[in-house]
C-alpha positions in Angstrom: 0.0 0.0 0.0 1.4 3.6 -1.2 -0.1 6.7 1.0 0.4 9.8 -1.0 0.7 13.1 0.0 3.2 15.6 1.6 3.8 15.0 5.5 3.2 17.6 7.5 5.1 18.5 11.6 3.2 19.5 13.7 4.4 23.3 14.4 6.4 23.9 18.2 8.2 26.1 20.2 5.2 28.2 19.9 5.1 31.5 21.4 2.0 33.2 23.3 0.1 36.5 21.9 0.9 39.0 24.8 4.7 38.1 24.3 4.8 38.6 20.6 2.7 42.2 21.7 5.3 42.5 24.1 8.3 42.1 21.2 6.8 44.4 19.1 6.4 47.3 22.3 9.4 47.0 23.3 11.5 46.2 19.9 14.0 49.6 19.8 12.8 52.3 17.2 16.1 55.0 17.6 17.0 55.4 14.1 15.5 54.9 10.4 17.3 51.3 9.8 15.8 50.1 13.3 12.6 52.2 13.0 11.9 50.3 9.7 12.8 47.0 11.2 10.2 47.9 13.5 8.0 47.9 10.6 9.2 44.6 9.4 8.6 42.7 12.7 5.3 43.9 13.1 4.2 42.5 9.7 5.7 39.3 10.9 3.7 39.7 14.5 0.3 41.2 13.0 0.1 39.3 9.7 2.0 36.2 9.5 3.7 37.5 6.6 6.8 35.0 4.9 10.0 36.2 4.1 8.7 35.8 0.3 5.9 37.7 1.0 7.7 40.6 2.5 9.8 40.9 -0.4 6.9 41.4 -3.3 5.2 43.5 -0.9 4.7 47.6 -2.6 3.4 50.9 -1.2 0.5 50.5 -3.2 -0.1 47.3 -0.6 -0.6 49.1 1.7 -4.2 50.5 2.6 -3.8 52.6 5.4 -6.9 54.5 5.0 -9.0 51.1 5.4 -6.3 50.0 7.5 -6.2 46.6 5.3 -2.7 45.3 3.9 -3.1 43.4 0.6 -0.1 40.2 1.2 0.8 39.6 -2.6 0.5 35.8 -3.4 3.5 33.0 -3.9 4.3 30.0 -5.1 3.3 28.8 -1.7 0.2 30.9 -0.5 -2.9 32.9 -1.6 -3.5 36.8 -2.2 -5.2 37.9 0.5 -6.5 41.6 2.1 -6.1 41.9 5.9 -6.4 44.0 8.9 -3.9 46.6 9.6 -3.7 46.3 13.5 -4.0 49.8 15.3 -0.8 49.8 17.0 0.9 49.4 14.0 -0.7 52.4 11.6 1.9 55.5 12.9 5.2 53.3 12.5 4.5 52.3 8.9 2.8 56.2 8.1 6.1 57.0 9.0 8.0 54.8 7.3 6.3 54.7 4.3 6.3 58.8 3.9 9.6 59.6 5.6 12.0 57.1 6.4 11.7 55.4 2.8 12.3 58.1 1.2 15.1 59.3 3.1 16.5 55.1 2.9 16.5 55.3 -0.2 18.3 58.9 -0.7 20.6 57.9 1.6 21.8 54.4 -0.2 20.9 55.1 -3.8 18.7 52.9 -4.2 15.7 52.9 -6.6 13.3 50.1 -6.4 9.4 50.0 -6.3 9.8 47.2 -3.3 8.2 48.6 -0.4 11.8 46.8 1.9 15.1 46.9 0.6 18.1 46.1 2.1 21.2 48.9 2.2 24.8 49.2 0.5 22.9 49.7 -2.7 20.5 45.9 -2.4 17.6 45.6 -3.2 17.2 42.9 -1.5 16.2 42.3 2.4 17.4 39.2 3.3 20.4 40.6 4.7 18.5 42.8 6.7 16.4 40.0 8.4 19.5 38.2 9.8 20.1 41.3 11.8 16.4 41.8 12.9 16.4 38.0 14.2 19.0 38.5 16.6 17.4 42.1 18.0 14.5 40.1 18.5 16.0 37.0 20.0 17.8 39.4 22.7 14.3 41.1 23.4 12.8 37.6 24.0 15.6 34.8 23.6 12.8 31.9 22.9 11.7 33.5 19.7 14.1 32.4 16.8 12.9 33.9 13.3 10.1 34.8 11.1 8.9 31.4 10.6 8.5 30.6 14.6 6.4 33.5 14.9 4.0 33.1 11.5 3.6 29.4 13.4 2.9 31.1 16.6 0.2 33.4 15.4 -1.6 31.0 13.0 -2.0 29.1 16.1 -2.8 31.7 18.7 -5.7 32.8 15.8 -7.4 29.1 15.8 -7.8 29.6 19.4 -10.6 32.2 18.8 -11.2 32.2 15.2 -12.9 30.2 12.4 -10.6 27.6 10.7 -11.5 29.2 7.6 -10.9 32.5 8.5 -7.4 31.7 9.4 -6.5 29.8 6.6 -7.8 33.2 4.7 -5.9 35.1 6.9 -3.0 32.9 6.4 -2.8 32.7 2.3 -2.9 28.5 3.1 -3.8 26.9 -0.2 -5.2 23.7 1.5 -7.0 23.8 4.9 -5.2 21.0 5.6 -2.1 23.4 5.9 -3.9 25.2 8.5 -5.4 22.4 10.1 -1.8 21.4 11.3 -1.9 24.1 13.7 -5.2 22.8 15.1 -4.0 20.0 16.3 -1.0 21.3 18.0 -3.3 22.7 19.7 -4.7 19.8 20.8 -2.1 18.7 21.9 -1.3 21.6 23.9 -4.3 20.8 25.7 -3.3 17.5 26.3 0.0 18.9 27.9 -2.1 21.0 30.3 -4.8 18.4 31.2 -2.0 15.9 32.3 -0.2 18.5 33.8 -3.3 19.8 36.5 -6.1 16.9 36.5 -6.6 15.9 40.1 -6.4 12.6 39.4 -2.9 12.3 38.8 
């Protein structure tokens, strides 16, 4: 007998929604490189966005006005039009019509990407190595990108619609999302064996 299809891990190392709020508060904004990193990891905190994701992202994305964010599609995941959280409005206002600008003055650069990196690349990957390690001396648990889009998908399917989240999270297949379901399970599991009086 021949089972196909693509095995799927079940996501870990997961990290709570008031410490991912807490990164983002306290992530330092002192200049325009950190200020837009700011930027960055609130995208990662807010909307799960991939490192692919980030890079096809435009100003034109961004909806401030309706406070929505249209994610651009990849190989890997849907187009899809989100909420803008609150907290997060002022830093990209500023980035988008002052820092930018200045960014790109400043290095040279002309590109229509809405991140680039500096030195003259357009490119942001560079950048992200840097951002990782501010954020894993904010909170040392939290590793990169990918730990926190698994985090928030997760955290989301606590109080939302399994639809709705794999919407939110540009999931081709619900059983992408569903993954993160049962790690929740299990995570109740955990907790159940932990405190039951019976043990």
């Amino acid at each position: 007998v021949i089972l196909k299809g693509r095995n799927r891990n079940i996501p870990a190392n997961l990290i709570e929604e008031k410490e991912l709020q807490s990164l983002y508060e306290n992530y330092p904004n002192t200049d325009y490189i950190s200020k837009r990193n700011k930027v960055i990891t609130g995208l990662f905190i807010y909307q799960a966005i991939t490192r692919e994701e980030l890079e096809k992202l435009k100003p034109e994305h961004l909806l401030l006005s309706k406070a929505k964010i249209i994610v651009p599609p990849t190989n890997k995941n849907n187009q899809r039009t989100i909420p803008v959280n609150a907290i997060q409005i002022s830093d990209i206002t500023e980035y988008l019509q002052l820092i930018r600008p200045e960014l790109m003055k400043q290095h040279n650069i002309k590109t229509d990407k809405l991140f680039f990196g500096t030195k003259g690349s357009t490119s942001i990957r560079g950048s992200l190595s840097y951002i990782y390690k501010t954020i894993n001396r904010i909170n040392p648990e939290i590793k990169d990108a990918k730990q926190i889009r698994m985090s928030v998908i997760s955290n989301k399917l606590k109080t939302k619609n399994l639809r709705k989240v794999q919407y939110f999270a540009g999931h081709k297949w619900v059983s992408s999302t569903e993954r993160y379901k049962l790690n929740n399970i299990e995570d109740l599991k955990k907790e159940i064996n932990k405190y039951h009086p019976l043990r």
